[in-house]
PQR file of N, CA, C, O and H, with PARSE charges and radii, in Angstrom:
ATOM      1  N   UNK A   1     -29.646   8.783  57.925 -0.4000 1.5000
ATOM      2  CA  UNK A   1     -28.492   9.401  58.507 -0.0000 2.0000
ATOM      3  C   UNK A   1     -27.530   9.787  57.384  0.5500 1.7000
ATOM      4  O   UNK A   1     -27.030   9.025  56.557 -0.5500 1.4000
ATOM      5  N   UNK A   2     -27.303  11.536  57.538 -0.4000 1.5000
ATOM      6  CA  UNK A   2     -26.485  11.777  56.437 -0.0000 2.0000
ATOM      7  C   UNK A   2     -25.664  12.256  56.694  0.5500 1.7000
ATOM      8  O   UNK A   2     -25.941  12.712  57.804 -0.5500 1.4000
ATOM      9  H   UNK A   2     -27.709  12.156  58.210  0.4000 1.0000
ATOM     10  N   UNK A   3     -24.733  12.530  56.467 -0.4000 1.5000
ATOM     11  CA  UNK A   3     -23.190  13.629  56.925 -0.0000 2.0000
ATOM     12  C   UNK A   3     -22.516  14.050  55.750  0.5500 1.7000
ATOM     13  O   UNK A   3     -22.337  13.513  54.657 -0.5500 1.4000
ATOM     14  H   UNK A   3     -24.508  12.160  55.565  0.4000 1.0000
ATOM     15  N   UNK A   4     -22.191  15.127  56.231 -0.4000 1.5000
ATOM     16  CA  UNK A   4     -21.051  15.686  54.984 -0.0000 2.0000
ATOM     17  C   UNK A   4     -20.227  16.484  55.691  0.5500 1.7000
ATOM     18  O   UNK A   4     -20.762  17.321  56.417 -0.5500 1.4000
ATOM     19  H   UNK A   4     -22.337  15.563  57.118  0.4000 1.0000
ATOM     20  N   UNK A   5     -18.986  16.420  55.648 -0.4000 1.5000
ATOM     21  CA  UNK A   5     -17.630  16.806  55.647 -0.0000 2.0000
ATOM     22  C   UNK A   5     -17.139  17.753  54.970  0.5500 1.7000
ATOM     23  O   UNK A   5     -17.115  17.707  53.740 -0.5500 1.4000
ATOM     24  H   UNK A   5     -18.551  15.740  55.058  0.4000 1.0000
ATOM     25  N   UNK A   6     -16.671  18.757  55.657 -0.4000 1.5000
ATOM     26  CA  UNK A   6     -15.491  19.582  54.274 -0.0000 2.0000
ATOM     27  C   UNK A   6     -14.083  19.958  55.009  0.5500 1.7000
ATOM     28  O   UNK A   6     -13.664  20.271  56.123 -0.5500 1.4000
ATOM     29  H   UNK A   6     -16.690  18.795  56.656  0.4000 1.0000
ATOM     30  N   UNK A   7     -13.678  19.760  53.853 -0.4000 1.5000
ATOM     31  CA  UNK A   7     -12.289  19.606  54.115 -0.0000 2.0000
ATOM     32  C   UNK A   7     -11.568  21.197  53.271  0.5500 1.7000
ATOM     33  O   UNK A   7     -12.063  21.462  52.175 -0.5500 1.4000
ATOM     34  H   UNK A   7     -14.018  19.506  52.947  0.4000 1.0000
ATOM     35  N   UNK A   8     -10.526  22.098  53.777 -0.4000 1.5000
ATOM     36  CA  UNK A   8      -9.612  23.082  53.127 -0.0000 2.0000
ATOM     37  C   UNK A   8      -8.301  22.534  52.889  0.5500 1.7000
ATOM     38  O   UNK A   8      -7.725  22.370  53.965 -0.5500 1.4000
ATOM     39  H   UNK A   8     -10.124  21.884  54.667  0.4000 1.0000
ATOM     40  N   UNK A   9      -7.484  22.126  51.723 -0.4000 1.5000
ATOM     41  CA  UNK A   9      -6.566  22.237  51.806 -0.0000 2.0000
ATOM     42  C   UNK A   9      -5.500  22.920  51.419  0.5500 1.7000
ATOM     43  O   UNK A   9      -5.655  23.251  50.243 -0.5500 1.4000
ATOM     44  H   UNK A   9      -7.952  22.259  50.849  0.4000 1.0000
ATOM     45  N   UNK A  10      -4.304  23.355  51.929 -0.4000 1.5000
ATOM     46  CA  UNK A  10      -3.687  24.396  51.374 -0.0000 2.0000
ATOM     47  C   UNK A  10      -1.901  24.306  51.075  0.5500 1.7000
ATOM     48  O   UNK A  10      -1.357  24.231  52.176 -0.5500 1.4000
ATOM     49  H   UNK A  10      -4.178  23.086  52.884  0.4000 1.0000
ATOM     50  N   UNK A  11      -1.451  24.300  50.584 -0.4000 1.5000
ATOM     51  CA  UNK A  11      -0.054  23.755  49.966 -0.0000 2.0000
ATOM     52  C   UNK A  11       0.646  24.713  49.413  0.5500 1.7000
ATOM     53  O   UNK A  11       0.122  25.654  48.818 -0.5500 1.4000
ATOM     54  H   UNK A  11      -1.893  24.360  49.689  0.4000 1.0000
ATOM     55  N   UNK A  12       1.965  24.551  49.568 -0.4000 1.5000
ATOM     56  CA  UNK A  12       3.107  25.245  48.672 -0.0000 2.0000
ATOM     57  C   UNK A  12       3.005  24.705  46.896  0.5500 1.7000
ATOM     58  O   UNK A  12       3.123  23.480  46.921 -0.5500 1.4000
ATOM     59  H   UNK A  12       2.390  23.786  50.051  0.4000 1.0000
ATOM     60  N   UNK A  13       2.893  25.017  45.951 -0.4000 1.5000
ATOM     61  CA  UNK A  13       3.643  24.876  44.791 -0.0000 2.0000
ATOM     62  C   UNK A  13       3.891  25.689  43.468  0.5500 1.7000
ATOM     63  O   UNK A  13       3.504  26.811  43.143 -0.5500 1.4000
ATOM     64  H   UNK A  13       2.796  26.012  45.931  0.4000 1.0000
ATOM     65  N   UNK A  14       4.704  24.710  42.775 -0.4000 1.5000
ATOM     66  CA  UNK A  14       5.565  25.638  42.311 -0.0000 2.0000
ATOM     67  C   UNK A  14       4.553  26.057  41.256  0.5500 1.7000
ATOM     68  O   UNK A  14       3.531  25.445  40.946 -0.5500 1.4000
ATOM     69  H   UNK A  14       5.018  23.798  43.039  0.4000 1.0000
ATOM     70  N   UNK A  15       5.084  27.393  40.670 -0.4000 1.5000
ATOM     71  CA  UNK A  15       4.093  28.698  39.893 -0.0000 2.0000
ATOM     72  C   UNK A  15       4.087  27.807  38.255  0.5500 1.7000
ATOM     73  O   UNK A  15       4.998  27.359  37.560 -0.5500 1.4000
ATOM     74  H   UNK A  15       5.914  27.890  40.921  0.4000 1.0000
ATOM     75  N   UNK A  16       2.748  27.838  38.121 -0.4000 1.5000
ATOM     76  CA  UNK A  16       3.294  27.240  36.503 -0.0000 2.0000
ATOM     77  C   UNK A  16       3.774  28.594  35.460  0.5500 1.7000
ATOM     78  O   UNK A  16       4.629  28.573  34.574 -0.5500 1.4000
ATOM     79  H   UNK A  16       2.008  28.202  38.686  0.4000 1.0000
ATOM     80  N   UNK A  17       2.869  29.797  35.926 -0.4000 1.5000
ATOM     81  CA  UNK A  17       3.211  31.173  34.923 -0.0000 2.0000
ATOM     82  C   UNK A  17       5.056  30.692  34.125  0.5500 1.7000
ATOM     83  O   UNK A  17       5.362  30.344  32.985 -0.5500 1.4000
ATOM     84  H   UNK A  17       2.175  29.813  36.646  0.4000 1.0000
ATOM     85  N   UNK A  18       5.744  30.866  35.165 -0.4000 1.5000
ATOM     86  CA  UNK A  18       7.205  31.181  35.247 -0.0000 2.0000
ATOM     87  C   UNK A  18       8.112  29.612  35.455  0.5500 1.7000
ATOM     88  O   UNK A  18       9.316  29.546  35.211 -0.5500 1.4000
ATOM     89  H   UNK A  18       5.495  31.148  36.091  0.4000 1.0000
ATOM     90  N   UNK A  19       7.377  28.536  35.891 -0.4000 1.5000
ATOM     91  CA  UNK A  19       7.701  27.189  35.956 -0.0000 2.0000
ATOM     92  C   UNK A  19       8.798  26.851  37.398  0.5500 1.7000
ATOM     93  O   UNK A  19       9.584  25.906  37.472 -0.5500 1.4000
ATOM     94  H   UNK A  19       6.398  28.590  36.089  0.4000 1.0000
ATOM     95  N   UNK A  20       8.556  27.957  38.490 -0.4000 1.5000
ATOM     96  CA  UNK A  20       9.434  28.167  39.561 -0.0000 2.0000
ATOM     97  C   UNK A  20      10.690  28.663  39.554  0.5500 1.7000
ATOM     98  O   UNK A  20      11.575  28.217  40.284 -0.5500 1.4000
ATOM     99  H   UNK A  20       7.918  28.725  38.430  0.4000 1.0000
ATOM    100  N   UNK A  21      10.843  29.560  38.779 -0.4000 1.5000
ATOM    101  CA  UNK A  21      11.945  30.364  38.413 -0.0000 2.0000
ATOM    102  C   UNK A  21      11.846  31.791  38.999  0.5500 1.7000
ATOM    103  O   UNK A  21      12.783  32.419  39.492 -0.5500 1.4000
ATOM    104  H   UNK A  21      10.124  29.922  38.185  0.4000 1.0000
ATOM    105  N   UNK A  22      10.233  32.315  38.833 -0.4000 1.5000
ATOM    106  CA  UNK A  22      10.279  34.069  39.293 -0.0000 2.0000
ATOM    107  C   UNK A  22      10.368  35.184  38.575  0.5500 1.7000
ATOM    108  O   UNK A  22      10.221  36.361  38.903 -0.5500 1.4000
ATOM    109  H   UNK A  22       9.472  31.805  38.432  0.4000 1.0000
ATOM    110  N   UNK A  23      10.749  34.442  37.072 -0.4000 1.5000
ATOM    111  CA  UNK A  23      10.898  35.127  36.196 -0.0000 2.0000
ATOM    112  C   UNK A  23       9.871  34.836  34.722  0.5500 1.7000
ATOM    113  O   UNK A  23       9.796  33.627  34.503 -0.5500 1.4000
ATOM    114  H   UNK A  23      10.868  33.486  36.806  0.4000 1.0000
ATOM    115  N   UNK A  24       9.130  35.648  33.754 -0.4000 1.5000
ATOM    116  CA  UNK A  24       9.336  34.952  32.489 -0.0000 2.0000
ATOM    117  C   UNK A  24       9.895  36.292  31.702  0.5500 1.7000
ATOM    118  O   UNK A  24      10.236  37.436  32.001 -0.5500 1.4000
ATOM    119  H   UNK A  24       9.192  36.630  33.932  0.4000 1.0000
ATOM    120  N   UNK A  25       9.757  35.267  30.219 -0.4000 1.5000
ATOM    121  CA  UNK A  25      10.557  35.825  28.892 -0.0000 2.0000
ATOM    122  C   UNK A  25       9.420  36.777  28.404  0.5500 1.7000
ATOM    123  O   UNK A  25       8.339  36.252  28.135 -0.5500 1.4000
ATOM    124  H   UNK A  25       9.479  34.338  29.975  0.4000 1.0000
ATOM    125  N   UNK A  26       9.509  37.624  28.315 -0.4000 1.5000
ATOM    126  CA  UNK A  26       8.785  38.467  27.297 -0.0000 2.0000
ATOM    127  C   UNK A  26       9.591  39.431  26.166  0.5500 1.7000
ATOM    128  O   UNK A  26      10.622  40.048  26.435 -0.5500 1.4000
ATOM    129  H   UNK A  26      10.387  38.050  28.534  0.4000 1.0000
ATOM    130  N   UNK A  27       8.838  39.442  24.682 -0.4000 1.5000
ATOM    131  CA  UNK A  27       9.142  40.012  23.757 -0.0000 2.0000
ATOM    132  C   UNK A  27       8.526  40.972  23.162  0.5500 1.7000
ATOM    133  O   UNK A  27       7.316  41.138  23.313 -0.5500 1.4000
ATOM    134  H   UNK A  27       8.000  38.941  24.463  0.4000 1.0000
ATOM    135  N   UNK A  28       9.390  41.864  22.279 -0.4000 1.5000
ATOM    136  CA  UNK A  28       8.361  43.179  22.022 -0.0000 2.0000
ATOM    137  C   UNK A  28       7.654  43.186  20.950  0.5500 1.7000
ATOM    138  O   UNK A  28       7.864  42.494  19.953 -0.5500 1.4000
ATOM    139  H   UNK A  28      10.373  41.729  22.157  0.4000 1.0000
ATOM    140  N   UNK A  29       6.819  43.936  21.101 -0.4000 1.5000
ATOM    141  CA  UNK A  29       5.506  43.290  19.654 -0.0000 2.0000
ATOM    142  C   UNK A  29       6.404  43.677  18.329  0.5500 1.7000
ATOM    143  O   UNK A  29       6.124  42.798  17.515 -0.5500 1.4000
ATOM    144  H   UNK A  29       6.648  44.498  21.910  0.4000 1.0000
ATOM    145  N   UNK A  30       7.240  44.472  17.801 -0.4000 1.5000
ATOM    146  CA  UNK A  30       8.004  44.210  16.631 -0.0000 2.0000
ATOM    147  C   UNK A  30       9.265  43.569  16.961  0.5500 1.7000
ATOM    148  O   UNK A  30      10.159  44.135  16.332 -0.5500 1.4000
ATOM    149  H   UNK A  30       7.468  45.186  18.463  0.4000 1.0000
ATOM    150  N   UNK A  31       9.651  42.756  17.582 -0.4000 1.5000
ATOM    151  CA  UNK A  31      10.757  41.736  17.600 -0.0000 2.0000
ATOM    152  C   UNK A  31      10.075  40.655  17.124  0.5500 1.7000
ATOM    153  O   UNK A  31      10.017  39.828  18.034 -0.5500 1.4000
ATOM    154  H   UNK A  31       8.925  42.295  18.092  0.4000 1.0000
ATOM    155  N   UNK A  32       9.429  40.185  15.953 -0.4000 1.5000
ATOM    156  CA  UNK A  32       8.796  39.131  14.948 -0.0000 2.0000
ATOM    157  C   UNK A  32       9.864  37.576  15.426  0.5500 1.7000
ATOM    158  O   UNK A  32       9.467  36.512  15.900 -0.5500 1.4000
ATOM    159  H   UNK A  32       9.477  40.857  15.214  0.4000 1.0000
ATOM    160  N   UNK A  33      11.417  38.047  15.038 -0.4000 1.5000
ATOM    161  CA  UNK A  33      12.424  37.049  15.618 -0.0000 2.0000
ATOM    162  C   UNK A  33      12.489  36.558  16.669  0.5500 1.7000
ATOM    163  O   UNK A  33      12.853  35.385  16.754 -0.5500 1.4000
ATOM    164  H   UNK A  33      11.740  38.912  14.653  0.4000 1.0000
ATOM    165  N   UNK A  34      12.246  37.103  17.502 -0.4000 1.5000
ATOM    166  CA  UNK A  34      12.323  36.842  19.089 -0.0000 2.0000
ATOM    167  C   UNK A  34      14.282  36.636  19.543  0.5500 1.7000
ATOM    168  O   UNK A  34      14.915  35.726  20.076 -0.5500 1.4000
ATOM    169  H   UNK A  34      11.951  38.056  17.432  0.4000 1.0000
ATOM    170  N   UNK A  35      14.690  38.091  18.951 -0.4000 1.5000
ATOM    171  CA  UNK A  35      15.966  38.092  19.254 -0.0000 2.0000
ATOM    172  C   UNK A  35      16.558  38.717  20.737  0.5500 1.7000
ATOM    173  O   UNK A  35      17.551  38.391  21.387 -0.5500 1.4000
ATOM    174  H   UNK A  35      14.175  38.830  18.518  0.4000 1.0000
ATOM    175  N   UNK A  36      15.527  39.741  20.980 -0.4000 1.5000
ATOM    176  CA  UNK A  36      15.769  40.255  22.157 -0.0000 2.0000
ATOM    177  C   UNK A  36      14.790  40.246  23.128  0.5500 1.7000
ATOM    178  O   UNK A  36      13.857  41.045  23.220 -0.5500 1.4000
ATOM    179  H   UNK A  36      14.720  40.006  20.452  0.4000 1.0000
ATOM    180  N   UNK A  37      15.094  39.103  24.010 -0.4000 1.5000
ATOM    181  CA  UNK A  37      14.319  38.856  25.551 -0.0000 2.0000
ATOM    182  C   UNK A  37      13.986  39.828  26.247  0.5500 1.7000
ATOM    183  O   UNK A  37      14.696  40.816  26.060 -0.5500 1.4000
ATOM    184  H   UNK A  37      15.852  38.455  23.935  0.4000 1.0000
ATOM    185  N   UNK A  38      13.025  39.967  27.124 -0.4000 1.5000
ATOM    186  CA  UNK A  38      13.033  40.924  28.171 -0.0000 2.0000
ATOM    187  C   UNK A  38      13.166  40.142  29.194  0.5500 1.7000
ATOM    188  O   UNK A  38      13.284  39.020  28.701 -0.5500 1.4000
ATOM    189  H   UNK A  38      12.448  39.165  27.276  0.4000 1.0000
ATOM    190  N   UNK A  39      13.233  40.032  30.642 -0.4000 1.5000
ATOM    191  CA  UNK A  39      13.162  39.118  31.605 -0.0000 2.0000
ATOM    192  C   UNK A  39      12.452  39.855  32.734  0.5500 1.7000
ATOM    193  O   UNK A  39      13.041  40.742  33.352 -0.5500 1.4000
ATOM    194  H   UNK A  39      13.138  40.943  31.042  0.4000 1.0000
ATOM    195  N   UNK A  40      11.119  39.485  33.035 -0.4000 1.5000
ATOM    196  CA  UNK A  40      10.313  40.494  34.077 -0.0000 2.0000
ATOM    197  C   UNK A  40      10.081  39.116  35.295  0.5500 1.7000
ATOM    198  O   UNK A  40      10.164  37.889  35.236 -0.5500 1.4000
ATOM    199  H   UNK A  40      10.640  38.765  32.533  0.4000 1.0000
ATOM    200  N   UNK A  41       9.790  40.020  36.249 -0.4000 1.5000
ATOM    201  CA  UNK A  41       9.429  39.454  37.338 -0.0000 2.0000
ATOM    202  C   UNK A  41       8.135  39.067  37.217  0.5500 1.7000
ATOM    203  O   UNK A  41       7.337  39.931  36.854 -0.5500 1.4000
ATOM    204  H   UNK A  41       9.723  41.017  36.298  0.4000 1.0000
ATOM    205  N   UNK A  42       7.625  37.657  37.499 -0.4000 1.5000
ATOM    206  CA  UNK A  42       6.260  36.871  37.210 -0.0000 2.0000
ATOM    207  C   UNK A  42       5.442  37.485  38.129  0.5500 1.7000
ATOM    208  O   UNK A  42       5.712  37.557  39.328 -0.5500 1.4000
ATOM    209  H   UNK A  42       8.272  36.955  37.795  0.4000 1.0000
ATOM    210  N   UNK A  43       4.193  38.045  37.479 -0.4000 1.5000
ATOM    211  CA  UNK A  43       2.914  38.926  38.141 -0.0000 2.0000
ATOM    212  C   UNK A  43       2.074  38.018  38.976  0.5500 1.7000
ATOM    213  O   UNK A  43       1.269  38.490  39.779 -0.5500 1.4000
ATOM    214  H   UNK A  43       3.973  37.986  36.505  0.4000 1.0000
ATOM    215  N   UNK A  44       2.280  36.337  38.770 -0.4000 1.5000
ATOM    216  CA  UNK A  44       1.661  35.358  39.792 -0.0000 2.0000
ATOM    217  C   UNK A  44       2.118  35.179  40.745  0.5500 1.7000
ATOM    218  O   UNK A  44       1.375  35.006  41.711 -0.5500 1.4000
ATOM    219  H   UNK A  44       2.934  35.953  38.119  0.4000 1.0000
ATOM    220  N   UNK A  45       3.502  35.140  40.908 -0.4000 1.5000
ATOM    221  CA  UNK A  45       3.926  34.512  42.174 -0.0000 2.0000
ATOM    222  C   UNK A  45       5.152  35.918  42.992  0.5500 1.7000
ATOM    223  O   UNK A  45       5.691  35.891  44.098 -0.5500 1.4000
ATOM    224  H   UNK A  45       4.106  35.281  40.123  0.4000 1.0000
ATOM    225  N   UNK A  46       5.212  36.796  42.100 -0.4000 1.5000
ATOM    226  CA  UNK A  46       6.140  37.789  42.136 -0.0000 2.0000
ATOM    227  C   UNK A  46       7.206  37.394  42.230  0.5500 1.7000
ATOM    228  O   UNK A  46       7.538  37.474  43.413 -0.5500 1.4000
ATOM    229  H   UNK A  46       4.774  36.818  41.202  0.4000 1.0000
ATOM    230  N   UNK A  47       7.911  37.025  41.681 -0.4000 1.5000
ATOM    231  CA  UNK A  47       9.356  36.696  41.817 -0.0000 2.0000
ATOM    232  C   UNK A  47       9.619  35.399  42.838  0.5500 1.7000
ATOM    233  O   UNK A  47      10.791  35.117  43.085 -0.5500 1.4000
ATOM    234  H   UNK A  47       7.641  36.960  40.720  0.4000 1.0000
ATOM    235  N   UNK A  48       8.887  34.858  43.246 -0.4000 1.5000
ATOM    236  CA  UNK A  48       9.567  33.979  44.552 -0.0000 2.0000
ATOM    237  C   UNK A  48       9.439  32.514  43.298  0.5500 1.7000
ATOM    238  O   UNK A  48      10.339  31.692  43.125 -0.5500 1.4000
ATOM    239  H   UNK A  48       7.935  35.088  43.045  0.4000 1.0000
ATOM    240  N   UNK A  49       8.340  32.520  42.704 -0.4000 1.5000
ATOM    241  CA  UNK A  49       8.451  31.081  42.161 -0.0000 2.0000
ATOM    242  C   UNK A  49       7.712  29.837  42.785  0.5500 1.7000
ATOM    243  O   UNK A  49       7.683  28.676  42.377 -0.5500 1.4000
ATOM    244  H   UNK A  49       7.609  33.188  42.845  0.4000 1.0000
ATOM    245  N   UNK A  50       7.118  30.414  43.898 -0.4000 1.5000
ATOM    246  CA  UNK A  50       6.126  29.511  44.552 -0.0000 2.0000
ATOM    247  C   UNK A  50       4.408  30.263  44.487  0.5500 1.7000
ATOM    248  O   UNK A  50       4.142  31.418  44.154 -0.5500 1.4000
ATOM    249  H   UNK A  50       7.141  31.357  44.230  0.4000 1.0000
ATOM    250  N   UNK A  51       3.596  29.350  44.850 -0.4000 1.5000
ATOM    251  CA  UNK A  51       2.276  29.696  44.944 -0.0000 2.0000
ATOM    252  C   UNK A  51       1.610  28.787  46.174  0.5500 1.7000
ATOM    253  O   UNK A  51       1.821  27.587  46.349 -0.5500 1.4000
ATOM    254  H   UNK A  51       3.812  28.412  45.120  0.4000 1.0000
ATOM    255  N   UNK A  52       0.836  29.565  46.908 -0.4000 1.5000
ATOM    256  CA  UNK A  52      -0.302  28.802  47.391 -0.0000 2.0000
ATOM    257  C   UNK A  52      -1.697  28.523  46.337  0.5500 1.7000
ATOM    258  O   UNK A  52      -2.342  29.153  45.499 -0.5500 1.4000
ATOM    259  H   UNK A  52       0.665  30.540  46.766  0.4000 1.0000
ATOM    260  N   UNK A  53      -1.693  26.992  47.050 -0.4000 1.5000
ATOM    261  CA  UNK A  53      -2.499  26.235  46.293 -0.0000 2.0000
ATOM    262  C   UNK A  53      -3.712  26.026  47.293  0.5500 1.7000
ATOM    263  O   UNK A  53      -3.448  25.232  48.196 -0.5500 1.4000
ATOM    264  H   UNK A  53      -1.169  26.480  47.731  0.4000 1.0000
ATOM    265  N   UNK A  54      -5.032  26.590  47.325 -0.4000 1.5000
ATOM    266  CA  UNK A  54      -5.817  25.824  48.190 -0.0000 2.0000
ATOM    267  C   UNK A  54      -7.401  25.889  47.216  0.5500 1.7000
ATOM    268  O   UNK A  54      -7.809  26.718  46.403 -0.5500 1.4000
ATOM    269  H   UNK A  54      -5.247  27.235  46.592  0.4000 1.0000
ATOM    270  N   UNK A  55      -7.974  24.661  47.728 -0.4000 1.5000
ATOM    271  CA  UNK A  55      -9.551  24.193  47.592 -0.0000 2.0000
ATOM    272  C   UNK A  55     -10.204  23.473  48.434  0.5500 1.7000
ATOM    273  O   UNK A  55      -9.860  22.785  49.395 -0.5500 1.4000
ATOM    274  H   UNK A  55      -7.642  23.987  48.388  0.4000 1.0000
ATOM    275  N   UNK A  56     -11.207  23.722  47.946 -0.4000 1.5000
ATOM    276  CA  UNK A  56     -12.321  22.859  49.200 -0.0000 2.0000
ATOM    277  C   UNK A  56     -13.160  21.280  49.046  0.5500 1.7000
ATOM    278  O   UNK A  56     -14.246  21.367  48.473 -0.5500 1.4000
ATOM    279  H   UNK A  56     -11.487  24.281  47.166  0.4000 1.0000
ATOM    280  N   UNK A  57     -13.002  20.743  49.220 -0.4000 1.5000
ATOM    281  CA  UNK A  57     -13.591  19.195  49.273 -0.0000 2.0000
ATOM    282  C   UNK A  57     -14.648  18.810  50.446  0.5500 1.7000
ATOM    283  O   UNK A  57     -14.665  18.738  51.674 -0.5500 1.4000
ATOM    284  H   UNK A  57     -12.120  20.672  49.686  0.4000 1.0000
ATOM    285  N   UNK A  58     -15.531  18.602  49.333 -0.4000 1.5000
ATOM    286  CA  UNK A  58     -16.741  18.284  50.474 -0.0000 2.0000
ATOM    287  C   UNK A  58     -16.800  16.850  50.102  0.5500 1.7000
ATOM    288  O   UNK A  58     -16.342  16.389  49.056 -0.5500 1.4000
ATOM    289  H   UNK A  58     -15.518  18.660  48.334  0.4000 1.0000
ATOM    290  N   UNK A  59     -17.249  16.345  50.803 -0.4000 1.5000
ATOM    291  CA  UNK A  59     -17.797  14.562  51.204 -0.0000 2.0000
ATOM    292  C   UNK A  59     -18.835  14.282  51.598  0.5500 1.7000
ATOM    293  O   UNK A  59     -19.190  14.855  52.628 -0.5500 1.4000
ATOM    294  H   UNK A  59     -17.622  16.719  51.652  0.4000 1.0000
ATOM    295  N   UNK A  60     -19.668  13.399  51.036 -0.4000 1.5000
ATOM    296  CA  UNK A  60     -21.090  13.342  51.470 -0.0000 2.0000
ATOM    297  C   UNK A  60     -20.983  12.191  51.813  0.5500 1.7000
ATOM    298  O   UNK A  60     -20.756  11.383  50.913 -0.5500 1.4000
ATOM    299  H   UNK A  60     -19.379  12.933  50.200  0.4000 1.0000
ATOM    300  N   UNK A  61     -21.114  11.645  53.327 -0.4000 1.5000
ATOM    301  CA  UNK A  61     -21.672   9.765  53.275 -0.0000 2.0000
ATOM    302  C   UNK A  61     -22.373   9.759  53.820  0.5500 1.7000
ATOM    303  O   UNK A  61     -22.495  10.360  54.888 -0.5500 1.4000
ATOM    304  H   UNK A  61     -21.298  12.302  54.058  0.4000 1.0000
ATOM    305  N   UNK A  62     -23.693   8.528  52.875 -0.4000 1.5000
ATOM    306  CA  UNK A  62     -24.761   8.225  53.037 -0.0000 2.0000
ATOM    307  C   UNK A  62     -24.937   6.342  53.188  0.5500 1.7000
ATOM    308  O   UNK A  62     -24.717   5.503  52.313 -0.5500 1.4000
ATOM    309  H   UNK A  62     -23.593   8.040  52.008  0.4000 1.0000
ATOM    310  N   UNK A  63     -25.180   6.231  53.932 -0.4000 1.5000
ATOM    311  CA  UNK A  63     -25.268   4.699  54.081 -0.0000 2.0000
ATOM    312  C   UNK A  63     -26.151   3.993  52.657  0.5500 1.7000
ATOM    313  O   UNK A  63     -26.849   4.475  51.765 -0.5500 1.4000
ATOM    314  H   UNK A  63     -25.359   6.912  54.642  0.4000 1.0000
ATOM    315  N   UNK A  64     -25.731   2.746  52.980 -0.4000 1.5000
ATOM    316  CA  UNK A  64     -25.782   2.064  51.747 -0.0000 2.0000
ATOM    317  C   UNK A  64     -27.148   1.285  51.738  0.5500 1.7000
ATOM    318  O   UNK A  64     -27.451   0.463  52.603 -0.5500 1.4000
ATOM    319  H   UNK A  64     -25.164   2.354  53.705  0.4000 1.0000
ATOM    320  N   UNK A  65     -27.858   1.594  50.780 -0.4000 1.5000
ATOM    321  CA  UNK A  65     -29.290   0.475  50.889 -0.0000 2.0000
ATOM    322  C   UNK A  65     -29.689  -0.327  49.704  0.5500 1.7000
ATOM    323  O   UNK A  65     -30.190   0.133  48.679 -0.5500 1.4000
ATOM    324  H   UNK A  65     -27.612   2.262  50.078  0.4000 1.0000
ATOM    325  N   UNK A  66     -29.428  -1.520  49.937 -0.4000 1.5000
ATOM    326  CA  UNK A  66     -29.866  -2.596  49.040 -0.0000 2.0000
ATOM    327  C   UNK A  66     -30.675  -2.330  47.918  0.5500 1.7000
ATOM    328  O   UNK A  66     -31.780  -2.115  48.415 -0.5500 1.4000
ATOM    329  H   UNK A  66     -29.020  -1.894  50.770  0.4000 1.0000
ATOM    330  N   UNK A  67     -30.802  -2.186  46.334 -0.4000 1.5000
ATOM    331  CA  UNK A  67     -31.692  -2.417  45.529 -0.0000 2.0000
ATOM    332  C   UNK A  67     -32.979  -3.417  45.486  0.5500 1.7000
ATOM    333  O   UNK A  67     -32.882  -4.643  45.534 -0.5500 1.4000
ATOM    334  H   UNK A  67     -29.904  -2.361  45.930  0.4000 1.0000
ATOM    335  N   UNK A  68     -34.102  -2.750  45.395 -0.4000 1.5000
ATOM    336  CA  UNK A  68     -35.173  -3.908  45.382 -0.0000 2.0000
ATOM    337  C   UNK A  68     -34.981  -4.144  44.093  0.5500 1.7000
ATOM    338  O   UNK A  68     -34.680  -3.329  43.220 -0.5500 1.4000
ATOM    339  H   UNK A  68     -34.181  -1.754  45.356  0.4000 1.0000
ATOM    340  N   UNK A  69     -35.288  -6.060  43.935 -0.4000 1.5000
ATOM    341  CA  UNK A  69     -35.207  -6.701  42.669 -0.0000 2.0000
ATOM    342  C   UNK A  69     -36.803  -6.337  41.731  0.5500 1.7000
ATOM    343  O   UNK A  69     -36.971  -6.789  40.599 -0.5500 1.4000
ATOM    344  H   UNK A  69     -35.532  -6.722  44.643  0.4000 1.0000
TER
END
């Protein structure tokens, strides 16, 4: 007797791209200094700063049978 299970789960969190802000820093390829920021809207989460998070989990249980010695 075998079974297996799957499970979806799916969640709010926060965007790592931009770190839940909506935004990152970008610089221009000759600004070497990094004196002048740009500030764009994050292409992962678009501006909101959140993400859905989902994967799948499967489970297999198999009953347990004694080792022969």
């Amino acid at each position: 007797m075998k079974s297996e299970k799957t499970y979806i789960h799916r969640r709010v969190c926060l965007c790592r791209q931009c770190g839940g802000t909506g935004t990152v820093t970008v610089y221009a390829e000759k600004d070497f200094q990094h004196q002048y920021p740009e500030h764009k809207v994050c292409p992962q989460c678009q501006g909101s700063g959140r993400i859905w998070l989902s994967g799948t989990v499967i489970k297999q249980i198999e009953p347990y049978a004694e080792p022969e010695p």
